[in-house]
N, C-alpha and C positions, 0 to 999 in steps of 0.2 A: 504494500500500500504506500507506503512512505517514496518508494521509487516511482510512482506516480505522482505523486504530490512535485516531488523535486523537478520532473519532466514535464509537466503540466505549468509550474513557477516561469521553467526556464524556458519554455515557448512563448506564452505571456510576455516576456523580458523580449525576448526578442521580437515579437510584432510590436511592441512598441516603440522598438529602433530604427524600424523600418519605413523608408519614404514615401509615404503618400501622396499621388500625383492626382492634381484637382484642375478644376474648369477654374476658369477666371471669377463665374461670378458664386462659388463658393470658398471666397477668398474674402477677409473682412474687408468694409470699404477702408477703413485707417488704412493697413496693410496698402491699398491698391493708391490709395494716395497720398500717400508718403513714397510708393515706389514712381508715382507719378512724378511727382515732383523732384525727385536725387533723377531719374532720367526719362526725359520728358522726349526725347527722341525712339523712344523703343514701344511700340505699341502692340507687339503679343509674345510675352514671354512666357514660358512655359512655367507652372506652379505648381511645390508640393509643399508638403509639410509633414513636419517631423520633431521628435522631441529631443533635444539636445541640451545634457547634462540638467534632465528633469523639467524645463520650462521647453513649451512649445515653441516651435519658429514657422516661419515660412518664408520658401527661399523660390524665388525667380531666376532663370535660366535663360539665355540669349545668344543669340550669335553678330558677331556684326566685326567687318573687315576680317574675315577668317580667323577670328578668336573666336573662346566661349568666356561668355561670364555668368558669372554668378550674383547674387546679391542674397542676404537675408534680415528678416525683419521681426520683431515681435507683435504677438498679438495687438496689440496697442500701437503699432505702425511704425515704433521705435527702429534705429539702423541698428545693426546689427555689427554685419565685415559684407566685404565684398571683394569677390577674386577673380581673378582672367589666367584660361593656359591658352594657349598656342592653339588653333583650330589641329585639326591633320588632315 
């Protein structure tokens, strides 16, 4: 019984780590405008969400001049970080 509990814990654990990819308009508006705003040239990036180090994020994904970026936001429309690699 007990090795189910532990197996059943650590599944739980992990779909909670795991990125949730969403439509725009189940993104909160804060979130969408605040990402409006830091980049007001990008009009459909990709969005998921996820929990990272216990407080929820959502992060936007892009492409533009053959990079990808990133950006992430808190629930409350707060910035987060923001990264770019090299497209391939």
């Amino acid at each position: 019984m007990n090795k189910y509990l532990t197996l059943f814990i650590f599944l739980l654990f992990i779909s909670a780590c795991i990125e949730q990819k969403l439509i725009t308009e189940s993104v909160p508006p804060a979130v969408r405008s605040a990402f409006a705003a830091r980049y007001p040239s990008v009009t459909d990036p990709q969005w998921s969400k996820e929990k990272e180090h216990g407080k929820l994020e959502y992060e936007a994904e892009w492409k533009s001049d053959g990079k990808e970026f990133e950006a992430s936001f808190d629930s409350e429309g707060n910035f987060i970080e923001a990264s770019q690699e090299k497209g391939k």
